[in-house]
C-alpha positions as CSV (number, residue, x, y, z in Angstrom):
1,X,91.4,103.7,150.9
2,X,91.6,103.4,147.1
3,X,94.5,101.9,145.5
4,X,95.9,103.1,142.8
5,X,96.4,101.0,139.6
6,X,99.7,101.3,137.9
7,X,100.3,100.4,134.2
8,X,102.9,97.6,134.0
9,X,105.9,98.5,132.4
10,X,107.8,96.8,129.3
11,X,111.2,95.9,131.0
12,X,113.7,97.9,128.3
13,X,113.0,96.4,125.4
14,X,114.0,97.9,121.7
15,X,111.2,96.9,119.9
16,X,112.9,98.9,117.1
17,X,115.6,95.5,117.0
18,X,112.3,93.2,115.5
19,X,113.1,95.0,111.9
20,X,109.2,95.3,110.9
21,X,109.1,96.4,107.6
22,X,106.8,99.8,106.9
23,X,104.4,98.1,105.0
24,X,103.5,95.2,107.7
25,X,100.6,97.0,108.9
26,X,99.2,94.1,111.2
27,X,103.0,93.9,112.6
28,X,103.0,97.9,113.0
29,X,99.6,97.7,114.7
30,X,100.5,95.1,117.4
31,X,103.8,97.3,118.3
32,X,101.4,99.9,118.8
33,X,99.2,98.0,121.6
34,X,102.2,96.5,123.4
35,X,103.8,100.1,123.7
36,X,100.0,101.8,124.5
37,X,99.6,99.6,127.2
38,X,103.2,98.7,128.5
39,X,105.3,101.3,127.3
40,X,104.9,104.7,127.7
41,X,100.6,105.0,127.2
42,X,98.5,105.6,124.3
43,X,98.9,109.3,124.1
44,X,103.0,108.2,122.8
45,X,101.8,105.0,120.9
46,X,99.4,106.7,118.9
47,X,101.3,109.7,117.8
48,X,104.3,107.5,117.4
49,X,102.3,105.1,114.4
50,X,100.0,107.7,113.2
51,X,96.4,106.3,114.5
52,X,93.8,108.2,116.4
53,X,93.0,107.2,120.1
54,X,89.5,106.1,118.6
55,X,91.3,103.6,116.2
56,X,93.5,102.5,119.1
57,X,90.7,101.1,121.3
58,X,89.2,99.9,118.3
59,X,91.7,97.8,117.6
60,X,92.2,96.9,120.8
61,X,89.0,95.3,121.1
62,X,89.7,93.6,118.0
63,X,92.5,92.5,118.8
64,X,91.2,91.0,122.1
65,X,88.0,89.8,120.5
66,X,90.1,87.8,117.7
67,X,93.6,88.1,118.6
68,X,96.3,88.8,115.9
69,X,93.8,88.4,112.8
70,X,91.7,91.0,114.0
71,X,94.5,93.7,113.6
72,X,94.7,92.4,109.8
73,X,93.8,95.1,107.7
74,X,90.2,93.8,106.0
75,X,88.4,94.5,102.8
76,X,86.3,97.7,102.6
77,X,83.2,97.9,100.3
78,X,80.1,95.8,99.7
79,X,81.1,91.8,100.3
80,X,78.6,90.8,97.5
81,X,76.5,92.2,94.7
82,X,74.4,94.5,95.1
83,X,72.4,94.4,92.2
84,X,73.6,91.8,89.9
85,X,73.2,88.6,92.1
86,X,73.8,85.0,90.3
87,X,70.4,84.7,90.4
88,X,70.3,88.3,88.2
89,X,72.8,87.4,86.0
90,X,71.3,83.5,84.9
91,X,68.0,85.6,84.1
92,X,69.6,87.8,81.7
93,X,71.2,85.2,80.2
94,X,68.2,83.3,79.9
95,X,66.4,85.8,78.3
96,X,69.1,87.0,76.1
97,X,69.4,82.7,74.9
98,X,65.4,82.6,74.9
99,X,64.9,85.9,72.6
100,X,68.8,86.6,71.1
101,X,67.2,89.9,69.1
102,X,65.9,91.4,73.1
103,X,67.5,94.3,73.5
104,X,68.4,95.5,77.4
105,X,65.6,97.5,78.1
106,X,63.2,94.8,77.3
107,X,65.0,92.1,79.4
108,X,65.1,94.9,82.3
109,X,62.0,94.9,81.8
110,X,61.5,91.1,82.2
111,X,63.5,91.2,85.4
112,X,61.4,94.0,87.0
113,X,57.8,92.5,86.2
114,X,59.1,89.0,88.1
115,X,60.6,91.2,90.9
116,X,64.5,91.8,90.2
117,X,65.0,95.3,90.9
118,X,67.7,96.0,88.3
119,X,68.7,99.1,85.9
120,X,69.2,98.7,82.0
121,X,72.8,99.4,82.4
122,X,73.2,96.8,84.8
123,X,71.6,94.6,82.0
124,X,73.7,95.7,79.5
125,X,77.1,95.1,81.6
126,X,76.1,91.4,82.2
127,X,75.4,91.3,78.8
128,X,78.9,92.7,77.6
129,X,80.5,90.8,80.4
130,X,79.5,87.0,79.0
131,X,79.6,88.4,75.0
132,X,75.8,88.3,74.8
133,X,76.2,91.2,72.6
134,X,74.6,90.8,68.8
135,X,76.6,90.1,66.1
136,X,76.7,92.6,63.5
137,X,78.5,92.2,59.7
């Protein structure tokens, strides 16, 4: 004889009486679990915030994983340089102190015969970014 699970209930809560502001995403996202999985189901709670049923387990699982922190919303994008490592950037400026008439070509050209895999424009930003840049009268 199976037995058949039921999903427990919020007792009649107005989680509208917490006032969380619009912008509170990590706020807006834990509402969202608590009424997916004790209000009235995930089909409700996800139409109800605007997420996709995908996003909803995702988050759950975060959010289980890490607890609160991992409903935070977190930074998109590469986490470090790609091409332009510290490592990158105290060779240019090495060669731009060693030889101050080098143009960027020929310190790219340095880089890529010691094994930095680097473009001239890359070269040049660095360069432009500490004021390696020649001075001219």
């Amino acid at each position: 004889m199976a037995t058949k699970t039921t999903q427990p209930n919020l007792p009649d809560f107005d989680l509208s009486l917490l006032n969380v502001q619009p912008d509170d995403s990590t706020s807006l996202k834990m509402l969202m679990l608590i009424e997916g999985i004790y209000g009235q189901g995930v089909k409700h709670s996800i139409k109800k915030y605007g997420y996709t049923e995908q996003r909803y387990y995702q988050l759950l699982k975060d959010y289980q994983k890490e607890g609160s922190t991992g409903l935070s919303d977190k930074k998109r994008g590469p986490k470090q340089r790609a091409r332009r490592t510290e490592q990158v950037i105290q060779q240019i400026i090495r060669y731009r102190f060693l030889d101050p008439d080098s143009s960027a070509a020929v310190i790219a050209q340095k880089l890529k015969q010691n094994g930095f895999s680097i473009s001239v424009r890359s070269v040049e930003r660095t360069i432009q970014d500490y004021g390696l840049q020649k001075k001219t009268l």
